[in-house]
ZAVEX-915300 format. One record per residue: chain; x, y, z of N, C-alpha, C, O in turn; residue number from 1. Coordinates in Angstrom, 3 decimals. Layout:
% residues N
tormi; neast; nnorth; nup; caeast; canorth; caup; ceast; cnorth; cup; oeast; onorth; oup; dotor
A; X; Y; Z; X; Y; Z; X; Y; Z; X; Y; Z; NUM
...
This chain:
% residues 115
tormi; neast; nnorth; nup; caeast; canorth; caup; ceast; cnorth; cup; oeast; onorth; oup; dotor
A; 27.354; 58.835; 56.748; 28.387; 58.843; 55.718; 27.709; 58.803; 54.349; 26.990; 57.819; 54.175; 1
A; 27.811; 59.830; 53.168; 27.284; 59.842; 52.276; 28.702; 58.642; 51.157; 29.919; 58.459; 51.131; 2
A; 27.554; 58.194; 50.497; 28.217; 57.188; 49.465; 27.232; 57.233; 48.491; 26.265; 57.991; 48.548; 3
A; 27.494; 56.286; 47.424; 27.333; 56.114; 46.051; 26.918; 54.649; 45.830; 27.258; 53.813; 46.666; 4
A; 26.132; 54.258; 44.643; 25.797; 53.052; 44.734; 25.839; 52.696; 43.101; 25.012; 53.091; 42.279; 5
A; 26.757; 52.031; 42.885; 27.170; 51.455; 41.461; 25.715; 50.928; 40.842; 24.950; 50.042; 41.222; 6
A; 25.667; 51.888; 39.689; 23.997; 51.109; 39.090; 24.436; 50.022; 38.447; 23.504; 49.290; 38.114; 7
A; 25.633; 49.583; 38.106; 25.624; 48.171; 37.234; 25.408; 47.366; 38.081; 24.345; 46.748; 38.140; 8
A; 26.664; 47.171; 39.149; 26.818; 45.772; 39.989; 25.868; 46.378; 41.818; 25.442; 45.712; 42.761; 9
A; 25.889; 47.365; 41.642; 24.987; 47.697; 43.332; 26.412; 47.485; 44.149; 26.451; 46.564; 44.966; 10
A; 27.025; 47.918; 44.045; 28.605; 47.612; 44.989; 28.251; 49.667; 45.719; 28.070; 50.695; 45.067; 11
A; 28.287; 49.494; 46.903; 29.015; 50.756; 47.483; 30.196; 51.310; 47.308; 31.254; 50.817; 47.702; 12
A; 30.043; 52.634; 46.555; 31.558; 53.618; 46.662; 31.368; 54.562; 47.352; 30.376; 55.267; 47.167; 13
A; 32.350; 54.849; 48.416; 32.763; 55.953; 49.792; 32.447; 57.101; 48.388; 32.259; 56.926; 47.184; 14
A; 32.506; 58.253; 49.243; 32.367; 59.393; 48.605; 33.373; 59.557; 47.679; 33.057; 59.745; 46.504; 15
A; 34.904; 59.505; 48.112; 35.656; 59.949; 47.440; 36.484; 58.883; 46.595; 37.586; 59.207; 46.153; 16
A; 35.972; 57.641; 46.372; 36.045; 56.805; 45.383; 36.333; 57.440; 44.276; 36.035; 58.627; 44.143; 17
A; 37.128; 56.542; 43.056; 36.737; 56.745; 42.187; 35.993; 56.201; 41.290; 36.402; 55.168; 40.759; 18
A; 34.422; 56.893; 40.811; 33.209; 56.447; 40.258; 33.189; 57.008; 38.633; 34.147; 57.370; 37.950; 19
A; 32.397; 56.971; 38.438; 32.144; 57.209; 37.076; 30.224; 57.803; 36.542; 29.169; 57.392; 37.026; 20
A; 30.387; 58.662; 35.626; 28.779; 59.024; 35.123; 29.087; 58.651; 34.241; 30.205; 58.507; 33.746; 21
A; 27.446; 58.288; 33.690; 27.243; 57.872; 32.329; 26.131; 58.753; 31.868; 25.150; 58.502; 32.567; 22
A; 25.839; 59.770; 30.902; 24.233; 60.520; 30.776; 24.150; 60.041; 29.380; 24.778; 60.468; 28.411; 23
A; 23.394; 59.215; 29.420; 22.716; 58.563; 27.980; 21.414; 59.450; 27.761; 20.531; 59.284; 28.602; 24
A; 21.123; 60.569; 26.527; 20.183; 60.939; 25.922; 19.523; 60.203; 24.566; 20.286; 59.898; 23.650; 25
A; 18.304; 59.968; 24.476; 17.736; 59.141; 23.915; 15.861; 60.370; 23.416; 14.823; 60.652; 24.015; 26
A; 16.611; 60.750; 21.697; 15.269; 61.469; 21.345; 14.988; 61.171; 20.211; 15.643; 60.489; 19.423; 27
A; 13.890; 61.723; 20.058; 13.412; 61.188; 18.823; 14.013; 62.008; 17.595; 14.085; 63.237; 17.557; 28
A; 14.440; 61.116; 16.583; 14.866; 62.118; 15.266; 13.916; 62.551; 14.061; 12.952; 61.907; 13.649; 29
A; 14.386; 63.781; 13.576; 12.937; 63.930; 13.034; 13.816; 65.038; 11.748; 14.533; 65.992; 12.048; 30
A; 13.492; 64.560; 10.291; 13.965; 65.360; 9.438; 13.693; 66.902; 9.166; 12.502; 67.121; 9.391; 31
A; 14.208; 67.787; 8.856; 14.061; 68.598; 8.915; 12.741; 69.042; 8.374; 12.373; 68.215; 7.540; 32
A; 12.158; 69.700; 8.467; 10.520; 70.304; 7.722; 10.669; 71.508; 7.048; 11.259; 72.459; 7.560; 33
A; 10.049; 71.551; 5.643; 9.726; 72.896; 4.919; 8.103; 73.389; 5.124; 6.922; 73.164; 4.857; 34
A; 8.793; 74.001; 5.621; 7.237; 75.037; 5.653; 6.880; 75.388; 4.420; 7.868; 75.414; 3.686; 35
A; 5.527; 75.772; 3.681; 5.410; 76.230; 2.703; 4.240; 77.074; 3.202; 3.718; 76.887; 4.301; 36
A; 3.756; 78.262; 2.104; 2.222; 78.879; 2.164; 1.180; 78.615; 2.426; 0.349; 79.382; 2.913; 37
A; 0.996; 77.215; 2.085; -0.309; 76.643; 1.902; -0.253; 75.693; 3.279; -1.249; 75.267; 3.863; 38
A; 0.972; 75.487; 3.618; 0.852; 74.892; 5.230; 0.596; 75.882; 6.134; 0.077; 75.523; 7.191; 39
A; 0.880; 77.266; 5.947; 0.569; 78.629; 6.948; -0.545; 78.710; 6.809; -1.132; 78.279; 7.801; 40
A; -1.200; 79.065; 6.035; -2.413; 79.451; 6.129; -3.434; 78.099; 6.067; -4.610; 78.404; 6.269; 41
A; -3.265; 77.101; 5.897; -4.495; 75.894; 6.177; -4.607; 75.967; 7.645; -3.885; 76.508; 8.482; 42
A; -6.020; 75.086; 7.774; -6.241; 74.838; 9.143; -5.591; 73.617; 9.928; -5.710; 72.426; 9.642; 43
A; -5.266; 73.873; 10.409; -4.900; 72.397; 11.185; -5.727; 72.169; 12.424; -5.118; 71.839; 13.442; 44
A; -6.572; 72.255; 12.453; -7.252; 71.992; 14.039; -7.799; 70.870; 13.529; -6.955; 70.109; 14.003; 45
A; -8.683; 70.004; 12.824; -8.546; 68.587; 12.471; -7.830; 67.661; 12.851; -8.309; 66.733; 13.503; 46
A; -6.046; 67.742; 12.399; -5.260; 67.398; 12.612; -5.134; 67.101; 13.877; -5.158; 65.948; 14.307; 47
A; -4.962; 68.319; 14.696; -4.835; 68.480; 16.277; -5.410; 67.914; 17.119; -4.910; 67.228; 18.011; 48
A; -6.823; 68.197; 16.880; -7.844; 67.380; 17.622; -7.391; 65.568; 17.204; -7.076; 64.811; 18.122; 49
A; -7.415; 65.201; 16.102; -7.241; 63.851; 15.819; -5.893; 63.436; 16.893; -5.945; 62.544; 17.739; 50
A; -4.999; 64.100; 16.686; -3.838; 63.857; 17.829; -3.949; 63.371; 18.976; -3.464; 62.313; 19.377; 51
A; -5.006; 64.608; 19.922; -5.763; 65.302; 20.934; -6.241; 63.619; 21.279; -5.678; 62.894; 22.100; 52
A; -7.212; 63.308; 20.570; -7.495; 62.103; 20.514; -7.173; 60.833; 20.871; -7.794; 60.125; 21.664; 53
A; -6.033; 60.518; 20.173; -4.618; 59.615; 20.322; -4.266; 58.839; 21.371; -4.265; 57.677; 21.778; 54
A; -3.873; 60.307; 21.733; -3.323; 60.391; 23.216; -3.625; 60.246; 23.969; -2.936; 59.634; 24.785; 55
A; -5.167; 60.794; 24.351; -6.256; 60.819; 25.839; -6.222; 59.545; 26.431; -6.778; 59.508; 27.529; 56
A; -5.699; 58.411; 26.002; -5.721; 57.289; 26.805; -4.325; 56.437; 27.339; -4.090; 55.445; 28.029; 57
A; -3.773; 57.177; 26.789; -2.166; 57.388; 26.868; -1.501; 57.531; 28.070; -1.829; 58.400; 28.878; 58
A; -0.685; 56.831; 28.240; 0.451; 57.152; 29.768; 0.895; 58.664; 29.240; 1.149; 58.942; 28.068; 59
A; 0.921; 59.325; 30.055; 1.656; 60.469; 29.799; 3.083; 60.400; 29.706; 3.625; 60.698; 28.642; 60
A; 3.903; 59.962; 30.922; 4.969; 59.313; 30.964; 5.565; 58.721; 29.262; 6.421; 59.297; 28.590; 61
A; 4.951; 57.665; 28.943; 5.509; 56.816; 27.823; 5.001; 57.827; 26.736; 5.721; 57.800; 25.738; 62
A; 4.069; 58.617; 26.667; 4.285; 59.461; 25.776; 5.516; 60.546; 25.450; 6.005; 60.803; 24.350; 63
A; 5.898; 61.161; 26.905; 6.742; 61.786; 26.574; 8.339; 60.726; 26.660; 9.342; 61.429; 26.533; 64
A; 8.524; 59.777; 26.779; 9.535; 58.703; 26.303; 9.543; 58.657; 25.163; 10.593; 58.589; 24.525; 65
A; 8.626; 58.677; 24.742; 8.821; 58.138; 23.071; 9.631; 59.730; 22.030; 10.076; 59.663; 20.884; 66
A; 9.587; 60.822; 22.808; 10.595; 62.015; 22.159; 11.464; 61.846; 22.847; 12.522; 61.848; 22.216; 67
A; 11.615; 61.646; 24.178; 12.940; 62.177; 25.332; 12.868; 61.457; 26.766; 12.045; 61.471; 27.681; 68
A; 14.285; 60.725; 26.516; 14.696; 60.187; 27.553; 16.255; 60.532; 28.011; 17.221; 60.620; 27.253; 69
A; 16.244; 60.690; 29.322; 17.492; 60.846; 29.764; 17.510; 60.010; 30.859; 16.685; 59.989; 31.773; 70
A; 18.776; 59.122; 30.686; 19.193; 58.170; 31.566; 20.822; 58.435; 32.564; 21.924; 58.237; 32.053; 71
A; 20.670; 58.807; 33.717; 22.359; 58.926; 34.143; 22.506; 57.743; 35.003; 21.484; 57.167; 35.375; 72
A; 23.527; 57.368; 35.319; 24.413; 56.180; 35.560; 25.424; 56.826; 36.446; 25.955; 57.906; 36.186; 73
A; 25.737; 55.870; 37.856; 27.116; 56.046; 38.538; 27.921; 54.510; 38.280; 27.433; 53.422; 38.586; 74
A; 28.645; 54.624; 37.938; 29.707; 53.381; 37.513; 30.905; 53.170; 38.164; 31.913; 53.718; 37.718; 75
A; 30.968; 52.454; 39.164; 32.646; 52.436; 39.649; 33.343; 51.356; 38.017; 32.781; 50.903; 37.019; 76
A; 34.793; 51.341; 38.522; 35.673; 51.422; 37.425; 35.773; 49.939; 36.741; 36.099; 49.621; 35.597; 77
A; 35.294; 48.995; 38.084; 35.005; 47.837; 37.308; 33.721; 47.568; 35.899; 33.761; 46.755; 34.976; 78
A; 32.530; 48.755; 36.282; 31.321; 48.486; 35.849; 31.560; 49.352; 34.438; 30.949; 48.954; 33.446; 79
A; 32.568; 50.709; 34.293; 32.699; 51.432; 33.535; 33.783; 50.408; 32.889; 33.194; 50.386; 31.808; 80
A; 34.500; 49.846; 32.747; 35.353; 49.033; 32.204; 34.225; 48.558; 31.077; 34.219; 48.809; 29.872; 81
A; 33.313; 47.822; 31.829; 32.265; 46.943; 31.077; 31.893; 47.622; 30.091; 32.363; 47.487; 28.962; 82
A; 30.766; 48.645; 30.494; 30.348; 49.551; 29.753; 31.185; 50.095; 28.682; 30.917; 50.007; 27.484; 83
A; 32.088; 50.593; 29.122; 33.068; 50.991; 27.653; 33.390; 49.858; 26.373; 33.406; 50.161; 25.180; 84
A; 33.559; 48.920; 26.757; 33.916; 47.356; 26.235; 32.399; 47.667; 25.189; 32.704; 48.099; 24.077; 85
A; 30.981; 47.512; 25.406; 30.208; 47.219; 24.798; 29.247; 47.948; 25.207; 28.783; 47.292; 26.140; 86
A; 28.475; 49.158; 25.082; 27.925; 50.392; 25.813; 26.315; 49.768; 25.099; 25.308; 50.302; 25.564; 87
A; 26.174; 49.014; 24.349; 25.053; 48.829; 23.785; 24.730; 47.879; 24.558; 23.580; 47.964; 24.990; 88
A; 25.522; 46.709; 25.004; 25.284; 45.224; 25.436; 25.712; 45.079; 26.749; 26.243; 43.995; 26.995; 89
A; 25.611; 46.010; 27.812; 26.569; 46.436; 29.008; 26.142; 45.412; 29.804; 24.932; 45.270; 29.634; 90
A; 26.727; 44.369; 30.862; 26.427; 43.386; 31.430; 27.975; 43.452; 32.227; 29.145; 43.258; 31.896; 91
A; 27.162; 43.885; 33.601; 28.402; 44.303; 34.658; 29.234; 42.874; 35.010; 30.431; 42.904; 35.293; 92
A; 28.607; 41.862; 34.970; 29.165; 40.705; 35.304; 30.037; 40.250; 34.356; 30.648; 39.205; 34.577; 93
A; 30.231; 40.969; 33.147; 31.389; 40.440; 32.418; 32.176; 41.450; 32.637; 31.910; 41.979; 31.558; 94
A; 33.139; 42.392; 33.245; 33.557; 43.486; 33.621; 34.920; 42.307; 34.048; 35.088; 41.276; 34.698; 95
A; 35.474; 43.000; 33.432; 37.083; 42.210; 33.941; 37.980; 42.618; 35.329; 38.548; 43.706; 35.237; 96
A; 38.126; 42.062; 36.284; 38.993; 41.967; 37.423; 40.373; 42.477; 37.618; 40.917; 42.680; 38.703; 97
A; 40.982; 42.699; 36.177; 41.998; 43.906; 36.354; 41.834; 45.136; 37.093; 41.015; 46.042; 36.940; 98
A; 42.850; 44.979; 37.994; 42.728; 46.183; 38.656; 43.202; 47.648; 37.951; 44.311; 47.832; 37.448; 99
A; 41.977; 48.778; 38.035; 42.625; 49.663; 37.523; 43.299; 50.886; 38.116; 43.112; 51.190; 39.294; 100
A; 44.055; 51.568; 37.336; 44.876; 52.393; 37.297; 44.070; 52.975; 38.785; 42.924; 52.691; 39.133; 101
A; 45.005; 53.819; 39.474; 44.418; 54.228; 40.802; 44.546; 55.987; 40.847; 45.188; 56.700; 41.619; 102
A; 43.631; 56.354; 39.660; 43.800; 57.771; 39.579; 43.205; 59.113; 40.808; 43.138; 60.339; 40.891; 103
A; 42.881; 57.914; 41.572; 42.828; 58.550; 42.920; 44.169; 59.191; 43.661; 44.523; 60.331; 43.962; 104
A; 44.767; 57.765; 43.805; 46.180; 58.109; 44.155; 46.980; 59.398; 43.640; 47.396; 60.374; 44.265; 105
A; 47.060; 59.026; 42.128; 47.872; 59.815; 41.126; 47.428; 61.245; 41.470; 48.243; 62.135; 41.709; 106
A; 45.806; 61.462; 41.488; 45.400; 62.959; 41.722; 45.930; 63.629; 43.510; 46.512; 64.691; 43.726; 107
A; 45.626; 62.924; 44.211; 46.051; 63.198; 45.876; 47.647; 63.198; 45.857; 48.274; 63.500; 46.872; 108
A; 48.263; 62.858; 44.701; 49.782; 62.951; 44.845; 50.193; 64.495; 44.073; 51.072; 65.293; 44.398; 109
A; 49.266; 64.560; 43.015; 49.491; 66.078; 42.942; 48.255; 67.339; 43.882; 47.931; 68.490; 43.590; 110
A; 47.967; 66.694; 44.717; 47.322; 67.675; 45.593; 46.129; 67.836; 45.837; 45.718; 68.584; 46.725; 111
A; 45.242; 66.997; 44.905; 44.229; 67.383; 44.292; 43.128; 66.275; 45.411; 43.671; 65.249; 45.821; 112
A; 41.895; 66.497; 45.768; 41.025; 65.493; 46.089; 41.209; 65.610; 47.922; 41.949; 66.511; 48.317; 113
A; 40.693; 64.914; 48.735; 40.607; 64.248; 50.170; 41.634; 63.147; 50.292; 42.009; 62.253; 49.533; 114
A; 41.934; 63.500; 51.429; 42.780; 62.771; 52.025; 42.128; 61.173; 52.613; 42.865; 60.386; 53.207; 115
């Protein structure tokens, strides 16, 4: 039986649960750049190599973290509750016990989804 596994709380959802994604992108920002003449035609291999340098001892990994990260998330509705509440400070254990809306139901009543 394929299922799903809530990354907040680790709770199992059946396949046809209703779950939730989260795709958090996380890059580096960087102002725009003017090129000029004198940046075309200089050398930059100095530069490069000094970089070149830098790096060689470097996780590769955490190097490329530090431009680009992508994080996805499965959330059943208690954990997405949370998350929505405070997406910066997300802590599944404060996720409130209201039961929600059962848009499972609602969709299988207009036709839609597994029985």
């Amino acid at each position: 039986m394929q299922y799903y596994v809530c990354d907040g709380c680790g709770d199992r959802m059946a396949r046809h649960d209703l779950r939730y994604t989260v795709t958090v992108e996380v890059r580096a920002a960087y102002d725009e750049v003017e090129v000029g003449l004198t940046d075309l035609v200089r050398s930059h291999r100095q530069e490069i190599l000094g970089l070149i340098e830098k790096m060689r001892d470097q996780d590769a990994k955490a190097l490329e973290e530090q431009v680009y990260k992508k994080i996805s998330l499965d959330l059943c509705p208690r954990c997405q509750r949370a998350f929505l509440k405070a997406p910066l400070r997300f802590h599944p254990e404060e996720a409130t016990d209201a039961p929600p809306v059962d848009i499972d139901a609602f969709l299988r009543s207009l036709g839609f989804g597994g029985q």
